[in-house]
N, C-alpha and C positions, 0 to 999 in steps of 0.2 A: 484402451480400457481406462475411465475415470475412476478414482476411489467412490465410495459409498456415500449416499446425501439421502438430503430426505427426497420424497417421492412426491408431495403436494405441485398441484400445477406452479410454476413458474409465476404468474401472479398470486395468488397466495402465500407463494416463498417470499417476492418483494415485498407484500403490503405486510407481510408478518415483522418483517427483517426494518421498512421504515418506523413501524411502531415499537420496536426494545433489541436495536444491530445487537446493543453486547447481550442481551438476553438469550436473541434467537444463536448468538453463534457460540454461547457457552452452552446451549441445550444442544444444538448437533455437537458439538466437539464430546461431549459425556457422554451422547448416543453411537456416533460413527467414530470417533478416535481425531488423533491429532491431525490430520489428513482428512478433507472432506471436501465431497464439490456442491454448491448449489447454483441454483438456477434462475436465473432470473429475464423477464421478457425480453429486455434493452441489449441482451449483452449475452454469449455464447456460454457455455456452462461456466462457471467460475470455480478453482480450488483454492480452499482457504489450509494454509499452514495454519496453526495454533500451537506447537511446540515452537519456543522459541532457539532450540539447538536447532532445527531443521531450517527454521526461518535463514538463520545464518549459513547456513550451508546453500540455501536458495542464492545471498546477497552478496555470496563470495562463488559463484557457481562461473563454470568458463562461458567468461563472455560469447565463444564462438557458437555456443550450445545455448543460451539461456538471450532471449532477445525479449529482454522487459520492455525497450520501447516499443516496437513492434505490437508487443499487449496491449500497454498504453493507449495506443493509436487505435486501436479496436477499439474502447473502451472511449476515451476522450481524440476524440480524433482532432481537436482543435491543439490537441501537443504536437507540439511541431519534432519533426524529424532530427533537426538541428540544436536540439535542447538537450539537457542534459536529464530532462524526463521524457521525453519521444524517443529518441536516439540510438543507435545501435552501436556494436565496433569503434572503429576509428572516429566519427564523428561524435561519437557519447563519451570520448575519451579527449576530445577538442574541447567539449561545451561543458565537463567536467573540470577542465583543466583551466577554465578561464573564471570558475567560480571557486575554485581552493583557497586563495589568497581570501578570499571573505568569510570565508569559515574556519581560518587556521587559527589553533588553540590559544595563540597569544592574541589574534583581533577579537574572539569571543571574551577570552578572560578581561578585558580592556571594557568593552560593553558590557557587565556582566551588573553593572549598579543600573544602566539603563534597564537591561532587561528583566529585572527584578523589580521597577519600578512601575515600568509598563503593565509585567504580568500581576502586579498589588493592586494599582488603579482598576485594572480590569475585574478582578477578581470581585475584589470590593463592591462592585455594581450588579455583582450577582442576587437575585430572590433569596 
């Protein structure tokens, strides 16, 4: 049994969802609650968390229960198995563990004038 969503056919929901994503998913979250599935052609029912205490409970959820890359791979099938966004178990915990060293707090802190640089220029060139 899926939580509560809206009812519009499944294109309708997408073409709603490509014209205002955070519009449409802040009106079902006010309608159906923090919990909600939609629908879309491409892609098997979807639930969207919107609480972000439950998010975390999602992203801290036992691995042997919860197989994000498996969804993934529904969803973008070109993730690969062996990534650290495809991946399951023990091999999400290989392809996980070979990307830590570039994300640890001291290499970010070190980069951290690049990336404020980066994100100005960019910004900047905004309409």
């Amino acid at each position: 049994m899926l939580p509560p969503g809206p009812e519009q056919n499944p294109f309708a929901q997408v073409t709603a969802f490509h014209r205002d994503p955070l519009g449409v998913l802040r009106a079902h979250q006010q309608e159906f609650g923090d919990v909600f599935t939609v629908r879309f052609p491409t892609a098997r029912p979807t639930l969207v968390v919107a609480d972000p205490a439950a998010a975390q409970l999602l992203a801290h959820g036992d691995p042997e229960l919860a197989h994000a890359g498996d969804a993934r791979r529904h969803i973008l099938p070109q993730a690969s198995p062996r990534s650290s966004f495809g991946a399951d178990g023990p091999q999400h915990r290989t392809a996980k563990a070979r990307l830590q060293p570039a994300f640890a707090p001291t290499r970010i802190d070190a980069l951290r004038p690049q990336i404020a640089a980066l994100a100005a220029a960019h910004a900047a060139s905004w309409p």
